[in-house]
C-alpha positions in Angstrom: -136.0 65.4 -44.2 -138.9 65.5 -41.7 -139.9 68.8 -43.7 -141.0 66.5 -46.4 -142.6 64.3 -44.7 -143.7 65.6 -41.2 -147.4 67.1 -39.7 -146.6 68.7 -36.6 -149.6 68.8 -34.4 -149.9 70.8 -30.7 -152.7 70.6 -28.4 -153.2 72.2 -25.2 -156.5 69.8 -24.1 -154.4 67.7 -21.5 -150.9 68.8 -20.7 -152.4 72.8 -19.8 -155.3 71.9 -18.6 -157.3 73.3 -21.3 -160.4 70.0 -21.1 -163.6 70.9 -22.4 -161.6 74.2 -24.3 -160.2 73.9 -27.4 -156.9 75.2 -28.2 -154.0 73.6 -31.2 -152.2 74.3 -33.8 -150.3 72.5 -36.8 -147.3 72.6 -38.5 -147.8 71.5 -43.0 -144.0 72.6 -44.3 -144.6 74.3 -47.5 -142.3 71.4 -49.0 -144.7 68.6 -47.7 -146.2 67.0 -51.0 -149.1 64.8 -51.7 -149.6 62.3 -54.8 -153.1 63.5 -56.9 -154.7 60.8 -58.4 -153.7 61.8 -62.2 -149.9 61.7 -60.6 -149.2 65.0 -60.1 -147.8 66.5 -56.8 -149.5 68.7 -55.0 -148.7 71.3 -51.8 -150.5 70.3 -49.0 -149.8 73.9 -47.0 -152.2 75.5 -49.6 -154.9 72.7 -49.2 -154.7 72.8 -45.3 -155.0 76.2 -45.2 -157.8 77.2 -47.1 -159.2 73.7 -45.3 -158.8 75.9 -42.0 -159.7 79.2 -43.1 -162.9 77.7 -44.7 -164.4 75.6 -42.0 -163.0 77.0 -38.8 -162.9 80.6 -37.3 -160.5 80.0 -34.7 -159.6 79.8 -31.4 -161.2 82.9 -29.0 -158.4 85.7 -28.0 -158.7 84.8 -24.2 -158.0 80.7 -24.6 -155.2 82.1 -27.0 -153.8 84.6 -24.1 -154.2 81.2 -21.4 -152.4 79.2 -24.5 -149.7 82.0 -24.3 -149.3 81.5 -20.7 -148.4 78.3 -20.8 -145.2 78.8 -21.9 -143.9 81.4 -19.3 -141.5 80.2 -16.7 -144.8 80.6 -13.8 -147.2 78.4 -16.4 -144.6 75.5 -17.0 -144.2 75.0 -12.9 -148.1 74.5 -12.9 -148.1 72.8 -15.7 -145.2 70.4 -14.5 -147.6 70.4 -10.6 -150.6 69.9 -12.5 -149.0 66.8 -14.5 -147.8 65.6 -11.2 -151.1 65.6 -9.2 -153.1 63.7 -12.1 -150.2 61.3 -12.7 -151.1 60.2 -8.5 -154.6 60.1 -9.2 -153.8 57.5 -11.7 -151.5 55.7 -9.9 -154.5 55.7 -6.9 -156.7 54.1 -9.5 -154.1 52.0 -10.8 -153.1 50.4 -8.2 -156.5 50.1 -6.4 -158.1 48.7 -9.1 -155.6 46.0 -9.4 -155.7 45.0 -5.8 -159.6 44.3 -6.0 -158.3 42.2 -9.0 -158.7 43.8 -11.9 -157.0 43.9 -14.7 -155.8 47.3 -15.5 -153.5 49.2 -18.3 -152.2 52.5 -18.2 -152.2 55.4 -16.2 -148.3 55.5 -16.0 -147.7 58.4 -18.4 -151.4 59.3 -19.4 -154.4 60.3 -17.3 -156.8 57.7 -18.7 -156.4 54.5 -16.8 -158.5 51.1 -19.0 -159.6 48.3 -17.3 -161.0 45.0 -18.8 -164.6 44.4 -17.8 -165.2 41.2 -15.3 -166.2 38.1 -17.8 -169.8 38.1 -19.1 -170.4 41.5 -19.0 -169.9 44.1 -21.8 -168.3 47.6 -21.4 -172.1 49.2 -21.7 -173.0 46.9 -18.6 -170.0 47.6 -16.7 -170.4 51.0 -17.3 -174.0 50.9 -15.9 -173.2 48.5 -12.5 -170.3 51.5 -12.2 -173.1 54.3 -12.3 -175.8 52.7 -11.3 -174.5 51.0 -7.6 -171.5 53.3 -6.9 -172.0 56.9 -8.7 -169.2 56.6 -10.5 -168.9 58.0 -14.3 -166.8 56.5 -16.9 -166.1 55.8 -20.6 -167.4 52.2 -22.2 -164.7 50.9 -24.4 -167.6 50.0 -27.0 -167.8 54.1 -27.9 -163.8 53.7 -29.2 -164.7 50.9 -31.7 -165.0 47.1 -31.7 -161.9 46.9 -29.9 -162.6 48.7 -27.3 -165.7 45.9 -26.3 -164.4 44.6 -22.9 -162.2 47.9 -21.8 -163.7 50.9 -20.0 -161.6 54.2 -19.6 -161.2 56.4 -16.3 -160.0 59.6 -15.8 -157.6 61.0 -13.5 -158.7 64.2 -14.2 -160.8 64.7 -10.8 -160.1 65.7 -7.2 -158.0 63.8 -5.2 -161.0 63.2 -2.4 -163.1 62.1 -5.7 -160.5 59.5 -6.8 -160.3 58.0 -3.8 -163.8 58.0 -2.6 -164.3 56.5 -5.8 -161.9 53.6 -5.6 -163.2 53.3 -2.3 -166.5 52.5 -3.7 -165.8 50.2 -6.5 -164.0 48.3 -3.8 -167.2 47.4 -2.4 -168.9 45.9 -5.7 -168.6 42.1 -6.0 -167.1 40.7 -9.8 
């Protein structure tokens, strides 16, 4: 039934690699439906596509070709090593961020770790004591929405000797 009912969407942004380069795709089955307002059914393969054709002009050949690669036997063992080394950065931030005493969630099977702010401070401040005494960049909360007031996001997308010179220097800021 999921052909009824089912959007199938693909990105390449974490799992390959492909930050900063844009590369997806989606799946509409031809017998997904939607309800119109007068109560007729309508297609939504038809709407999507001329939706797509209309406002995008798609993906360049040579992200397409690296998109391609990805699924060879040689692109899913870097994939798998690439996973791997970001999955340790996280853990590295993880767990050093919650020895200093913070409170911290995620970075287990994602390359974003979020970490509630110290009391009295807002995810804006927080962000600026992180940049502004230890060099460090990072995501306010705040910029995901009123819940994310309180949370700031890190990456695991950096070097190894970046993520631990990093932790390294947040261990030295007082909370």
């Amino acid at each position: 039934g999921a052909r009824e009912v089912a959007i199938e969407f693909r990105s390449f942004s974490k799992t390959a690699g492909f930050t900063g380069t844009r590369c997806a795709y989606t799946v509409v089955p031809k017998e997904l439906t939607v309800n119109m307002a007068d109560g007729q059914k309508q297609a939504l393969n038809p709407m999507w596509n001329r939706r797509q054709c209309t406002k995008f002009n798609g993906v360049p050949y040579i992200i397409q070709r690296a998109a391609e690669a990805v699924y060879s036997e040689a692109g899913h063992r870097q994939t798998r090593e690439a996973i791997a080394y970001y999955k340790e950065n996280a853990r590295i931030i993880r767990e050093g961020l919650t020895a200093i005493g913070l409170t911290v969630f995620g970075g287990v099977d994602a390359p974003y770790i979020w970490l509630k702010v110290p009391a009295g401070m807002t995810s804006w401040e927080f962000f600026d004591l992180l940049l502004g005494k230890v060099h460090i960049v990072s995501t306010p909360g705040a910029g995901f929405g009123p819940c994310g007031e309180g949370y700031l996001r890190l990456t695991s997308f950096g070097s190894r000797e970046n993520t631990l010179r990093a932790i390294e220097r947040i261990k030295t800021l007082q909370f």
